[in-house]
mmCIF file as gemmi writes it, N, C-alpha and C atoms, coordinates in Angstrom:
data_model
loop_
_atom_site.group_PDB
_atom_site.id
_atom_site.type_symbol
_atom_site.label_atom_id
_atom_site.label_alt_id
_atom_site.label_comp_id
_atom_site.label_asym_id
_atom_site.label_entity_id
_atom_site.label_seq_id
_atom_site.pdbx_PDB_ins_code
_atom_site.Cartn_x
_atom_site.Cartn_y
_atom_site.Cartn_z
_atom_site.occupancy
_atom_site.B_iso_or_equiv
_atom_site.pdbx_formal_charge
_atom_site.auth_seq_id
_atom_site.auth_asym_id
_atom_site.pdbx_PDB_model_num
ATOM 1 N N . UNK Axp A 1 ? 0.821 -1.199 0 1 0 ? 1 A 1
ATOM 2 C CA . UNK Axp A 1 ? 0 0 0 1 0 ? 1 A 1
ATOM 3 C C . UNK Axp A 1 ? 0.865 1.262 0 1 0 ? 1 A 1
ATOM 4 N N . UNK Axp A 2 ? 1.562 1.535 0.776 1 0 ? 2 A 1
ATOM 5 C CA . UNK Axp A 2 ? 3.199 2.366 0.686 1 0 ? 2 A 1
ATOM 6 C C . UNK Axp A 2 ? 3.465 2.681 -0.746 1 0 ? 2 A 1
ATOM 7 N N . UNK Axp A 3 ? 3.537 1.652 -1.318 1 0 ? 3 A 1
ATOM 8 C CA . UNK Axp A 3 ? 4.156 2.039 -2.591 1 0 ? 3 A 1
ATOM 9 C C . UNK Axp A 3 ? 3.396 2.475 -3.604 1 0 ? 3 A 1
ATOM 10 N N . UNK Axp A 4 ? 2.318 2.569 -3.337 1 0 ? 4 A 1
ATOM 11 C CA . UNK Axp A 4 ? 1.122 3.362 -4.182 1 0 ? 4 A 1
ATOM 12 C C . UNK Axp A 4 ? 1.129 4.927 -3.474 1 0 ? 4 A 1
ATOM 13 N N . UNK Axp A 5 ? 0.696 4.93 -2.344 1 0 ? 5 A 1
ATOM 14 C CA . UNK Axp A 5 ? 0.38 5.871 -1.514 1 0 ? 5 A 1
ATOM 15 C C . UNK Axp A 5 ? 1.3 7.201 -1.224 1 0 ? 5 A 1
ATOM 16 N N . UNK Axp A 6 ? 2.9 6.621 -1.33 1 0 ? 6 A 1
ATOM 17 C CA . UNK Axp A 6 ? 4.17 7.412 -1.054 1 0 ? 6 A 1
ATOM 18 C C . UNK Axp A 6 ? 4.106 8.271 -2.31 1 0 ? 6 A 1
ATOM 19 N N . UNK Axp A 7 ? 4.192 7.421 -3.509 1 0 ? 7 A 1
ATOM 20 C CA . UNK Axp A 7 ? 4.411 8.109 -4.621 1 0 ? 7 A 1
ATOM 21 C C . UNK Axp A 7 ? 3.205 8.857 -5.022 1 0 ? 7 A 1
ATOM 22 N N . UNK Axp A 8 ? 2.119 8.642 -4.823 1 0 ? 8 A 1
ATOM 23 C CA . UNK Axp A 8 ? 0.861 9.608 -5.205 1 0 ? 8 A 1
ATOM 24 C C . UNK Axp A 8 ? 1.215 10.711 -4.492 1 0 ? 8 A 1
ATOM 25 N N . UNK Axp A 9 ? 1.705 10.799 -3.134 1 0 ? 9 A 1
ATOM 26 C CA . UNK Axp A 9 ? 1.668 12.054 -2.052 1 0 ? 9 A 1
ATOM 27 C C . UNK Axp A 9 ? 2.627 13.021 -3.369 1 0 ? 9 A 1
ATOM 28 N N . UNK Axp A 10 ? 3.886 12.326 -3.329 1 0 ? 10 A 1
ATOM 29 C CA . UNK Axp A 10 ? 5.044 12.779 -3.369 1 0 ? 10 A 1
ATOM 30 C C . UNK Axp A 10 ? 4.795 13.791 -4.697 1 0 ? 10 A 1
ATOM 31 N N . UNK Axp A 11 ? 4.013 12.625 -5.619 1 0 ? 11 A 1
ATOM 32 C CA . UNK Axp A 11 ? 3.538 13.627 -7.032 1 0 ? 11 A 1
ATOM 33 C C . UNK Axp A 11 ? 2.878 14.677 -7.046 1 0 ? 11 A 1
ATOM 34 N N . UNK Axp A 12 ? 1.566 14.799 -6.646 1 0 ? 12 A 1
ATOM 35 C CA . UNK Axp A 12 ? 0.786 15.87 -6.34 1 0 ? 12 A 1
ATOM 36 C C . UNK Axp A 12 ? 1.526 16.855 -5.525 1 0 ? 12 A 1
ATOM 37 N N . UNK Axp A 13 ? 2.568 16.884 -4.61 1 0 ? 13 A 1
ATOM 38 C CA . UNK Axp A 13 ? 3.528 17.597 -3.904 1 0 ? 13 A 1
ATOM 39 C C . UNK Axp A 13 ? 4.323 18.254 -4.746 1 0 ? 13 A 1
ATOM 40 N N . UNK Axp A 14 ? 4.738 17.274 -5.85 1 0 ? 14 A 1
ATOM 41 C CA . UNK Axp A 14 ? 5.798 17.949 -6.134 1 0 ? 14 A 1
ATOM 42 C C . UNK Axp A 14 ? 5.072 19.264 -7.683 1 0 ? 14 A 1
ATOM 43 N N . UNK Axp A 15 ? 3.858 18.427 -7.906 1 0 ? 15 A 1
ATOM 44 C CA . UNK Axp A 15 ? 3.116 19.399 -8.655 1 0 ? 15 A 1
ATOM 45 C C . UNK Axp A 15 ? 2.995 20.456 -8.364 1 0 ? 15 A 1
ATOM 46 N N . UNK Axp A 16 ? 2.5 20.658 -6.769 1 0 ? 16 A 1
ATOM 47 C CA . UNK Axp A 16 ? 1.772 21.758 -6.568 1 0 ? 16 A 1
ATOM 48 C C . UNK Axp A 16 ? 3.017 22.805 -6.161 1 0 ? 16 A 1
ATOM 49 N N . UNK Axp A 17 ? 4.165 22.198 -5.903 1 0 ? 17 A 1
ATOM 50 C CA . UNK Axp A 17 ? 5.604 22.902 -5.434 1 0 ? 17 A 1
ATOM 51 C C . UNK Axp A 17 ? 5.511 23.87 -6.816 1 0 ? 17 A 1
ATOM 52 N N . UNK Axp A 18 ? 5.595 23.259 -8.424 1 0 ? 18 A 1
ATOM 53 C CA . UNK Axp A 18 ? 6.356 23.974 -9.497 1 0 ? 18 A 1
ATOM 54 C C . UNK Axp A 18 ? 4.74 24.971 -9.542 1 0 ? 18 A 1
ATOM 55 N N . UNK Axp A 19 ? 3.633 24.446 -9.671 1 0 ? 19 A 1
ATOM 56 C CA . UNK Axp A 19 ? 2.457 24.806 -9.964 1 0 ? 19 A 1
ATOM 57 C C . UNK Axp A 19 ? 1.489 24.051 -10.678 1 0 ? 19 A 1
ATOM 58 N N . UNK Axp A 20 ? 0.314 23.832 -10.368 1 0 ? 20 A 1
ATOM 59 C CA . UNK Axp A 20 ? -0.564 22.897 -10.818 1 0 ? 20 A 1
ATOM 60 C C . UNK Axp A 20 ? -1.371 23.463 -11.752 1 0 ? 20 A 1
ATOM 61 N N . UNK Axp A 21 ? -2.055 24.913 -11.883 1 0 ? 21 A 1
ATOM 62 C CA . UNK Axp A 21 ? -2.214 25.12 -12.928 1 0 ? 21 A 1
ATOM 63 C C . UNK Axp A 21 ? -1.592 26.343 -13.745 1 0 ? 21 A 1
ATOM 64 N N . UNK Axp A 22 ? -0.775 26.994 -12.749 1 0 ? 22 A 1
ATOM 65 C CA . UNK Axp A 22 ? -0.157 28.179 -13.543 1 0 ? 22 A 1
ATOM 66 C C . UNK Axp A 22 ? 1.488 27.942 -12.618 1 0 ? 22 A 1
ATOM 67 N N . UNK Axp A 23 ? 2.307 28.202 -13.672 1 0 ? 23 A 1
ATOM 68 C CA . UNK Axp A 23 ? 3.468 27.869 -12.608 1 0 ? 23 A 1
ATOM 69 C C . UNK Axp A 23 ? 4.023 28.8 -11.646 1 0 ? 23 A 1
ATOM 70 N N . UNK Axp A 24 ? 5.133 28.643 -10.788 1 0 ? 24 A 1
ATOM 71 C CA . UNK Axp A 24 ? 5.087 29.833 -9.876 1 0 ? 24 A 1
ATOM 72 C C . UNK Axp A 24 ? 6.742 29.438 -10.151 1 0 ? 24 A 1
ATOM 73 N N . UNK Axp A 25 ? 7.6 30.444 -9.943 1 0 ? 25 A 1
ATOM 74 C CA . UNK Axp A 25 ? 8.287 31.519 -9.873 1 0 ? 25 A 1
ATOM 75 C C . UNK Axp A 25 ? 9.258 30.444 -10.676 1 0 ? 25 A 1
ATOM 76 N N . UNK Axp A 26 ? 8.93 30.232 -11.653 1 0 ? 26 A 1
ATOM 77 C CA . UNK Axp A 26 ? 9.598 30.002 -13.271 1 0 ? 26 A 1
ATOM 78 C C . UNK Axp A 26 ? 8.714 30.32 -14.376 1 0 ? 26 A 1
ATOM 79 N N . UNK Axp A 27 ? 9.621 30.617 -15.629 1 0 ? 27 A 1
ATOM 80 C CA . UNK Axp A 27 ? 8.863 30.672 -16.817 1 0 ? 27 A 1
ATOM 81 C C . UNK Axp A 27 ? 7.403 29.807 -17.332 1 0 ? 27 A 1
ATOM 82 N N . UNK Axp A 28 ? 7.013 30.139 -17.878 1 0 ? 28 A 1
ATOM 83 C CA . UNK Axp A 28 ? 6.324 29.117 -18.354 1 0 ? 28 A 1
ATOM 84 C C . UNK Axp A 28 ? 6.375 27.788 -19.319 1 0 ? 28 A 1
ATOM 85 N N . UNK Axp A 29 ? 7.248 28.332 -19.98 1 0 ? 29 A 1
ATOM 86 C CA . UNK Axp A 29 ? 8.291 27.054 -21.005 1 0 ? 29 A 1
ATOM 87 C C . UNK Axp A 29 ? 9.058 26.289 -20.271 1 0 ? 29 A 1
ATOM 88 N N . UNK Axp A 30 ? 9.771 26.547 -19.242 1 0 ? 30 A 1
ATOM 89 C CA . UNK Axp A 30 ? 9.848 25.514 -18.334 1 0 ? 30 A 1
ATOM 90 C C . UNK Axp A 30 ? 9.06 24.412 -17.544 1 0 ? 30 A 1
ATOM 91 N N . UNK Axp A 31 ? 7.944 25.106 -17.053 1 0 ? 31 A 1
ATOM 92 C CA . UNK Axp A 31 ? 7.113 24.505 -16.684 1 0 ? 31 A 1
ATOM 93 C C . UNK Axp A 31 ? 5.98 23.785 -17.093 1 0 ? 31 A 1
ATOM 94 N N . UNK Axp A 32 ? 6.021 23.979 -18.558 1 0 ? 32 A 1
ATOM 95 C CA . UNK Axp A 32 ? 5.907 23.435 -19.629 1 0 ? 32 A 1
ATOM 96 C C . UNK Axp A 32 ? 6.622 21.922 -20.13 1 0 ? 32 A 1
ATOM 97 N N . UNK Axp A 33 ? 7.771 22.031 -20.399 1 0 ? 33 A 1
ATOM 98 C CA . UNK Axp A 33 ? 8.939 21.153 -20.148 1 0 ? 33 A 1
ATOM 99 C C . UNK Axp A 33 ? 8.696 19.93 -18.538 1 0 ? 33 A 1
ATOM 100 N N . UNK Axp A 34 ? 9.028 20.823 -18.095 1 0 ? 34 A 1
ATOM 101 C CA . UNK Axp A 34 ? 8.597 19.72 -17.002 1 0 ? 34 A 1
ATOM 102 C C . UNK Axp A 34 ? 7.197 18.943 -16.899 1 0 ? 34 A 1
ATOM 103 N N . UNK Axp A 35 ? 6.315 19.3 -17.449 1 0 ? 35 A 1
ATOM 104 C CA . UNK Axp A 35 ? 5.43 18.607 -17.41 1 0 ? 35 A 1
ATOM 105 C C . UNK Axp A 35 ? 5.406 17.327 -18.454 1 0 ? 35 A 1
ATOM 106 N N . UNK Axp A 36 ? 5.869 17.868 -19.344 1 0 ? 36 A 1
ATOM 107 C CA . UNK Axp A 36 ? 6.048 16.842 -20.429 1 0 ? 36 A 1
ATOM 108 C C . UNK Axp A 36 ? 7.048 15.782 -20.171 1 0 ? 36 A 1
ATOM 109 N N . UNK Axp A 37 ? 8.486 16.36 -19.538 1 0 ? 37 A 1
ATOM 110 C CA . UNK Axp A 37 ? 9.511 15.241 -19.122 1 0 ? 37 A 1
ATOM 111 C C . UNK Axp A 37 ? 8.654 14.528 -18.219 1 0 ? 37 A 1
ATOM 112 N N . UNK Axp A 38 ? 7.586 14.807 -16.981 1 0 ? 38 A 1
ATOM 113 C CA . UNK Axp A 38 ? 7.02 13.709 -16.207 1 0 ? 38 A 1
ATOM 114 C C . UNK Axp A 38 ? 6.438 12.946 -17.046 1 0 ? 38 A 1
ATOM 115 N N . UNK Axp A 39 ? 5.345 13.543 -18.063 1 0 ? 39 A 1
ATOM 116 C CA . UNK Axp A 39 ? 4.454 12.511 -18.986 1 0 ? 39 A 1
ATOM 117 C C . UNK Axp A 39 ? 4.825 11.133 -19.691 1 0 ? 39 A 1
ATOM 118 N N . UNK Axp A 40 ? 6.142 11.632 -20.273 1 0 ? 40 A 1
ATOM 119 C CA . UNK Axp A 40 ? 7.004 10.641 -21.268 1 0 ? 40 A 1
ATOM 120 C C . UNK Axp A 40 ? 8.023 9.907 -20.341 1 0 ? 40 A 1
ATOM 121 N N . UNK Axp A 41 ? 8.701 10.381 -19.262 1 0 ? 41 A 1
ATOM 122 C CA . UNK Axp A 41 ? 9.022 9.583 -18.268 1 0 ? 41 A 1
ATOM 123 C C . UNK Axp A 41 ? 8.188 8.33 -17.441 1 0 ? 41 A 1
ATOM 124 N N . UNK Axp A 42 ? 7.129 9.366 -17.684 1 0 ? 42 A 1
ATOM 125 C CA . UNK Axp A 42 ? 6.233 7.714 -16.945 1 0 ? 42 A 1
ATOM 126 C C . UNK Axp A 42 ? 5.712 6.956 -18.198 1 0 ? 42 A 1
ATOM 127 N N . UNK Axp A 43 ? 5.506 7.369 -18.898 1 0 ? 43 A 1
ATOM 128 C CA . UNK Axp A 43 ? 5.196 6.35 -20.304 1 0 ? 43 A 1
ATOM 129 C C . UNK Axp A 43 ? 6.311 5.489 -20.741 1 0 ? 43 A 1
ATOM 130 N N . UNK Axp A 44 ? 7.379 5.59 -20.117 1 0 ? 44 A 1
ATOM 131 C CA . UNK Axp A 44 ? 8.932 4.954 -20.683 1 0 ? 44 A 1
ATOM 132 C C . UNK Axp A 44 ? 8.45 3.988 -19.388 1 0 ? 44 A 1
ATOM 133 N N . UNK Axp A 45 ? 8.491 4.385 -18.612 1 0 ? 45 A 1
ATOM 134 C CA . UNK Axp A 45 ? 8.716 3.725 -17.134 1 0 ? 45 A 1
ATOM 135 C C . UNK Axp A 45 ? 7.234 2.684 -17.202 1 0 ? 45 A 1
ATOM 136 N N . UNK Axp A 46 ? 6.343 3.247 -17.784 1 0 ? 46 A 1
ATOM 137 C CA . UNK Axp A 46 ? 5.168 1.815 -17.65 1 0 ? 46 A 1
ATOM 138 C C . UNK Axp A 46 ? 5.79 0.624 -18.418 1 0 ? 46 A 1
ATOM 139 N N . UNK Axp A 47 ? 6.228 1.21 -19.578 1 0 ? 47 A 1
ATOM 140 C CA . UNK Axp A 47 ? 6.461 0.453 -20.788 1 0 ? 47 A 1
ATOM 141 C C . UNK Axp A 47 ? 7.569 -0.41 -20.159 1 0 ? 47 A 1
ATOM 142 N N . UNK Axp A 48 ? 8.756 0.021 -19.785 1 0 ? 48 A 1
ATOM 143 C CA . UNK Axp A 48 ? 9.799 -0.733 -19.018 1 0 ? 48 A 1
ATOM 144 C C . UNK Axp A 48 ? 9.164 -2.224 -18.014 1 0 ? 48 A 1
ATOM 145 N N . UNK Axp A 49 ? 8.186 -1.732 -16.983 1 0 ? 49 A 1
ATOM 146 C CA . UNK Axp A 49 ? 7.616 -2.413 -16.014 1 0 ? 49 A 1
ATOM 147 C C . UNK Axp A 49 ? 6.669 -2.849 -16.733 1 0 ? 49 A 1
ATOM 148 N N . UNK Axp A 50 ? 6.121 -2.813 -17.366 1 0 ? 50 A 1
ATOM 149 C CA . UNK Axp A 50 ? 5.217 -4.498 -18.274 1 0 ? 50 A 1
ATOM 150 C C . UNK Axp A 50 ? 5.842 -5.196 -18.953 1 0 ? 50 A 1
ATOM 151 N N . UNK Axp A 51 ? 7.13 -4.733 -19.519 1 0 ? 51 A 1
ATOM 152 C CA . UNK Axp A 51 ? 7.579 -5.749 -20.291 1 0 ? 51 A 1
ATOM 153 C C . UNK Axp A 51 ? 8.749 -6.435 -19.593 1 0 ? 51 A 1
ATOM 154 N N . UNK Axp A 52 ? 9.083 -6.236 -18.592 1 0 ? 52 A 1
ATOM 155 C CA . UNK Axp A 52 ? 9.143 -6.682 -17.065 1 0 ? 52 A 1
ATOM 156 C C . UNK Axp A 52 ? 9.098 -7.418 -16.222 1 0 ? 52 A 1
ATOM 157 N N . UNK Axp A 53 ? 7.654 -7.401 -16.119 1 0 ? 53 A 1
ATOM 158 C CA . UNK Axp A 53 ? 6.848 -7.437 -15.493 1 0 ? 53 A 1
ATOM 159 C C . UNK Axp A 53 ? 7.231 -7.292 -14.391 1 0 ? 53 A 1
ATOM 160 N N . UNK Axp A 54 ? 7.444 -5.987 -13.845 1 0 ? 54 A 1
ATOM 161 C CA . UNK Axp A 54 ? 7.738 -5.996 -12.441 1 0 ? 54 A 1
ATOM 162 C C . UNK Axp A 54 ? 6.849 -5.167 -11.811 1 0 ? 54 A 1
ATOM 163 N N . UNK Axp A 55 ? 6.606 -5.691 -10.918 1 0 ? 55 A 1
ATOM 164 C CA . UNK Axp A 55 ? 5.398 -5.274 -9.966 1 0 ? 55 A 1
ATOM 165 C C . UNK Axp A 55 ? 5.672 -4.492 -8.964 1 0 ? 55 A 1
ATOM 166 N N . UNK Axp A 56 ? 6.647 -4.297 -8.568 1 0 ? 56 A 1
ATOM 167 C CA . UNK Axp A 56 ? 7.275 -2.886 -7.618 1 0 ? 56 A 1
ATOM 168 C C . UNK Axp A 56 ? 6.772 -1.715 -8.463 1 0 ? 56 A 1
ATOM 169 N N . UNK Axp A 57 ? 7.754 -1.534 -9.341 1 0 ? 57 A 1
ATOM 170 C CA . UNK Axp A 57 ? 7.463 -0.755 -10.506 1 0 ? 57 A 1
ATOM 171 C C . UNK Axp A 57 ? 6.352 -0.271 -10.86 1 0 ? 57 A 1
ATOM 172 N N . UNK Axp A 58 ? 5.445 -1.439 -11.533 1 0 ? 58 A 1
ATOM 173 C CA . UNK Axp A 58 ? 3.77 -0.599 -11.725 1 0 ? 58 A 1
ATOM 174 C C . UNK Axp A 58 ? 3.222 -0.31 -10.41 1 0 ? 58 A 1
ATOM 175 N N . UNK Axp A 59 ? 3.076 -0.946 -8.828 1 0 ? 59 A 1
ATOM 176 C CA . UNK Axp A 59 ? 2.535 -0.315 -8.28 1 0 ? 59 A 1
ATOM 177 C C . UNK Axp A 59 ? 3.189 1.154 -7.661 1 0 ? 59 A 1
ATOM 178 N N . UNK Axp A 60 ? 4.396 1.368 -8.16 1 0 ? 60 A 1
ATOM 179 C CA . UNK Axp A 60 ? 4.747 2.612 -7.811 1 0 ? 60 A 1
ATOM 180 C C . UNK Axp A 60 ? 4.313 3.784 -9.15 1 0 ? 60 A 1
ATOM 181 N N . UNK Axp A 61 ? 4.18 3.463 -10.429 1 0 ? 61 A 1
ATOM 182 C CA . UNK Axp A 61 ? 3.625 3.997 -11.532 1 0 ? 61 A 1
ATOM 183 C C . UNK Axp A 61 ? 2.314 4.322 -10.92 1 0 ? 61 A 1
ATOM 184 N N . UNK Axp A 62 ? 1.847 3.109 -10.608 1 0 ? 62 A 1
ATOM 185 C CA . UNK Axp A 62 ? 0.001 3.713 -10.039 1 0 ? 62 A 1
ATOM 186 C C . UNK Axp A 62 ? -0.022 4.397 -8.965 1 0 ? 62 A 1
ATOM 187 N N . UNK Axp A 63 ? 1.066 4.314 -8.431 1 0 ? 63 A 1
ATOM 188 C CA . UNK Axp A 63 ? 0.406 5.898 -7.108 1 0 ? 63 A 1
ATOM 189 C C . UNK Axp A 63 ? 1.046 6.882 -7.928 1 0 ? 63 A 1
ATOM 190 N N . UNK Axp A 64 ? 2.025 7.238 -8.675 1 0 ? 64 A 1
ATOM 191 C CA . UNK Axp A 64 ? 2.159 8.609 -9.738 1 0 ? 64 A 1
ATOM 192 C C . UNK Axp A 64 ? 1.195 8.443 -10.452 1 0 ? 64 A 1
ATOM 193 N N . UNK Axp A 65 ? 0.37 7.781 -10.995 1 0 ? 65 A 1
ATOM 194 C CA . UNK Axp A 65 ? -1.062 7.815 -12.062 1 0 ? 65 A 1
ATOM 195 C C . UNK Axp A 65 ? -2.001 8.949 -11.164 1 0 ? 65 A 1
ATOM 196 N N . UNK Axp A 66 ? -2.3 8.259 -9.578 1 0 ? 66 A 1
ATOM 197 C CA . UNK Axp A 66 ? -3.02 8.634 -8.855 1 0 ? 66 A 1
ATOM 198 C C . UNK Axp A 66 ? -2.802 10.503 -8.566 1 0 ? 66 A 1
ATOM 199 N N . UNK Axp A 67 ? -1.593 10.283 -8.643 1 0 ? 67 A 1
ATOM 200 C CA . UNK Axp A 67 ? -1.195 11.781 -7.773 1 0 ? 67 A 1
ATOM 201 C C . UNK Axp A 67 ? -1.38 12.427 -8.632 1 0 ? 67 A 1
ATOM 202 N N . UNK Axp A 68 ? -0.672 11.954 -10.108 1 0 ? 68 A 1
ATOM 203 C CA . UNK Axp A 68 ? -1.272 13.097 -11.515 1 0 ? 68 A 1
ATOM 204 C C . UNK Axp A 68 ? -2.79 12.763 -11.517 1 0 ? 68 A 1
ATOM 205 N N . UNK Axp A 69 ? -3.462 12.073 -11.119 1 0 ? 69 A 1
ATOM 206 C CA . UNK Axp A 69 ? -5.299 12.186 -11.444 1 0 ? 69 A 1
ATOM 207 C C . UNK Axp A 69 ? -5.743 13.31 -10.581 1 0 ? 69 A 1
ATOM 208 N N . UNK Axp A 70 ? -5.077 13.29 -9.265 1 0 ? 70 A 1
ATOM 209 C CA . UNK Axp A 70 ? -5.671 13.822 -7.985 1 0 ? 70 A 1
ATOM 210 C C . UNK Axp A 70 ? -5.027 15.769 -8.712 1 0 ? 70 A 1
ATOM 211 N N . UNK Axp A 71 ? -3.912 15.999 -9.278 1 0 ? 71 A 1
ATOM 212 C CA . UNK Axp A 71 ? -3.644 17.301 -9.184 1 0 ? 71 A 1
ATOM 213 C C . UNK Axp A 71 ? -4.374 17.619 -10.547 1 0 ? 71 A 1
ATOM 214 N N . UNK Axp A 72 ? -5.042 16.703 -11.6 1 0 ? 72 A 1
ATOM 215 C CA . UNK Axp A 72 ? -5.27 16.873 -12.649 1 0 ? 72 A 1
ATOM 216 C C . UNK Axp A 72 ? -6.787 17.404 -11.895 1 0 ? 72 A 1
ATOM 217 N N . UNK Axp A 73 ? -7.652 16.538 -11.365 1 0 ? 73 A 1
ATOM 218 C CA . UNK Axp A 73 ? -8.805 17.237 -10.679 1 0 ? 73 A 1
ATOM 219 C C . UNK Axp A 73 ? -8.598 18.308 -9.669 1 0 ? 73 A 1
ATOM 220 N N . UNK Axp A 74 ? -7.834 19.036 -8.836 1 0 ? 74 A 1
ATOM 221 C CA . UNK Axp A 74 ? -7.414 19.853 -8.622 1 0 ? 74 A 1
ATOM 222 C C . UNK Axp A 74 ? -7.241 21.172 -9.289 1 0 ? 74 A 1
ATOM 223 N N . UNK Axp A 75 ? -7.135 20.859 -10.431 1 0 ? 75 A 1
ATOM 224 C CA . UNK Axp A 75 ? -6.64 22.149 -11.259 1 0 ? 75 A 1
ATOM 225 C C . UNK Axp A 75 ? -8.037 22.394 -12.01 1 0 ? 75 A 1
ATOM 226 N N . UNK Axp A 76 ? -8.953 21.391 -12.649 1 0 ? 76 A 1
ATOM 227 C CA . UNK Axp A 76 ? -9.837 21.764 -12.791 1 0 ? 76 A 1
ATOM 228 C C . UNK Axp A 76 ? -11.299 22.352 -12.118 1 0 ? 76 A 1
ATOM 229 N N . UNK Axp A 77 ? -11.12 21.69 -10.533 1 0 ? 77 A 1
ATOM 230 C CA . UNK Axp A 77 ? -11.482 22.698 -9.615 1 0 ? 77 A 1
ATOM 231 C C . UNK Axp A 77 ? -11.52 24.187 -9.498 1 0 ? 77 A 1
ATOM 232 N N . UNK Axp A 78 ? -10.472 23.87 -9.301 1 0 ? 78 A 1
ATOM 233 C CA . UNK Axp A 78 ? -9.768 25.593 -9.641 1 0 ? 78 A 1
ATOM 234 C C . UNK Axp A 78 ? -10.248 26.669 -10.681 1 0 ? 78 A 1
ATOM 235 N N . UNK Axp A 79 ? -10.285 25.528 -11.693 1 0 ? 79 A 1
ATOM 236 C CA . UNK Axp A 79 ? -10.849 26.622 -13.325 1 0 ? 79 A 1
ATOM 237 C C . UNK Axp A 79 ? -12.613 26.776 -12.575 1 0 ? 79 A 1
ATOM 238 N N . UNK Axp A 80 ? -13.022 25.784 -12.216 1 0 ? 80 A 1
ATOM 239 C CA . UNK Axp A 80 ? -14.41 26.037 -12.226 1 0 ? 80 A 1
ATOM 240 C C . UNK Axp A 80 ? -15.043 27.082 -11.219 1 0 ? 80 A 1
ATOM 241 N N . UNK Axp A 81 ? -13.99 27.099 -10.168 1 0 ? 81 A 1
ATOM 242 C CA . UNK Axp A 81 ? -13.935 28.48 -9.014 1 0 ? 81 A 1
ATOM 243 C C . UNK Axp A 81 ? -14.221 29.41 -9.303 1 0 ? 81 A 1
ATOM 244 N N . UNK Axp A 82 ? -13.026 29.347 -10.21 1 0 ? 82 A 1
ATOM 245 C CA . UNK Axp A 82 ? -12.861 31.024 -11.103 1 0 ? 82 A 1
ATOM 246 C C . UNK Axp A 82 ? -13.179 31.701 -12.2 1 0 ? 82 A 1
ATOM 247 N N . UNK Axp A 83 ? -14.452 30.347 -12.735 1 0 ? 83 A 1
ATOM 248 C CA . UNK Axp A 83 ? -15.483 30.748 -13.772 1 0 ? 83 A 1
ATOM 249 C C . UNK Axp A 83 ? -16.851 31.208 -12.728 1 0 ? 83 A 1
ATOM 250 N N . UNK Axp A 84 ? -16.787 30.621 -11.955 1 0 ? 84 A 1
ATOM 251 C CA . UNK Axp A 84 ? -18.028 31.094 -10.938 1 0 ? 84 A 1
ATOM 252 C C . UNK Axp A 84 ? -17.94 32.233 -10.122 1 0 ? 84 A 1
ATOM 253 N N . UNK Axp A 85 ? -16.511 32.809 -9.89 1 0 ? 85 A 1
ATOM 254 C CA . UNK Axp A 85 ? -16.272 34.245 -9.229 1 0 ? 85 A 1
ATOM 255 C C . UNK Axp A 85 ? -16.577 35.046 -10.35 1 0 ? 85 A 1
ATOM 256 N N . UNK Axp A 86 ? -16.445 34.747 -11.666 1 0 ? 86 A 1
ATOM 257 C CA . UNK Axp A 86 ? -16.768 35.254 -12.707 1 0 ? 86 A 1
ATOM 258 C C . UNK Axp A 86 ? -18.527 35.262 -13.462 1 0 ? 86 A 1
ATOM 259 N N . UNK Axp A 87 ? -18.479 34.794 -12.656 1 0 ? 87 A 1
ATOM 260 C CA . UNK Axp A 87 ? -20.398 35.04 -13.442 1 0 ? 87 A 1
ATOM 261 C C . UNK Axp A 87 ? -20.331 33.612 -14.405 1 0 ? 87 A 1
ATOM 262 N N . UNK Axp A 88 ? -19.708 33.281 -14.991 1 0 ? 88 A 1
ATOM 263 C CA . UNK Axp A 88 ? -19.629 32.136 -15.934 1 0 ? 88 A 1
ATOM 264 C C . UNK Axp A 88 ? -20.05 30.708 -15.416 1 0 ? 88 A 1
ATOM 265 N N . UNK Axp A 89 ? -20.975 30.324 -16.332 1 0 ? 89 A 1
ATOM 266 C CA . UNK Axp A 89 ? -21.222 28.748 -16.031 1 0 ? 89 A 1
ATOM 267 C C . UNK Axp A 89 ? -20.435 27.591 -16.893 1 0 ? 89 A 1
ATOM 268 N N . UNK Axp A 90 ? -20.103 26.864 -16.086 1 0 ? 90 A 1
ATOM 269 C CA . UNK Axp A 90 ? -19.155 25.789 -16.661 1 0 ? 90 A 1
ATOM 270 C C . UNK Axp A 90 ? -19.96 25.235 -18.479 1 0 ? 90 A 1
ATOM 271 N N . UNK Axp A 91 ? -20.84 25.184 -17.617 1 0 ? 91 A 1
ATOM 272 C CA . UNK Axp A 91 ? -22.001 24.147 -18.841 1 0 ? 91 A 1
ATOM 273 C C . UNK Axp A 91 ? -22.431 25.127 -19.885 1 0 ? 91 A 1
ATOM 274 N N . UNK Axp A 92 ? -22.375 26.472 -20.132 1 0 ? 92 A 1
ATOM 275 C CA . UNK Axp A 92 ? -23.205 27.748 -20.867 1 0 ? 92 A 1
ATOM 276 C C . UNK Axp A 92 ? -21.707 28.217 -21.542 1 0 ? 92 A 1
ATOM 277 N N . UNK Axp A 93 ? -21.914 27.673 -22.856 1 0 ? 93 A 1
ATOM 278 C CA . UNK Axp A 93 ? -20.238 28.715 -23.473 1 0 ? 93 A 1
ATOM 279 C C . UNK Axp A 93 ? -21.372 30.03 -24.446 1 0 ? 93 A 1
């Protein structure tokens, strides 16, 4: 359970450190960059651990799945906040 749980914390942590939906005190092309090196890093790293098959591995992939799901809903929270401080309805374009 650890090994799901550690790495979900650690991700969403380390998200919300650079910025989850706007970055903080770097460029934006960086933070840009970094998002993408996590994406394709973990797409190397699934691919590695199924063909593998090692099971340390994916259950540590699935708590980073988790932590990117958890900051991915997070951020869209966020948008929907600040369409509603705004008069704007999510559902009405």
């Amino acid at each position: 359970m650890l090994t799901v749980l550690v790495p979900a914390v650690a991700v969403f942590l380390f998200l919300a450190s650079i910025g989850i939906s706007r970055p903080r005190r770097m460029k934006l092309s960086t933070w840009c960059w970094i998002y993408i090196l996590i994406a394709v890093g973990f797409d190397v790293l699934t691919v590695v651990a199924v063909v593998f098959q090692n099971s340390l591995l994916i259950e540590v992939l699935l708590g980073v799945a988790a932590g990117s799901a958890t900051s991915l809903a997070y951020h869209v929270w966020k948008d929907l906040r600040e369409m509603g401080e705004e008069g704007e309805h999510p559902h009405m374009h």
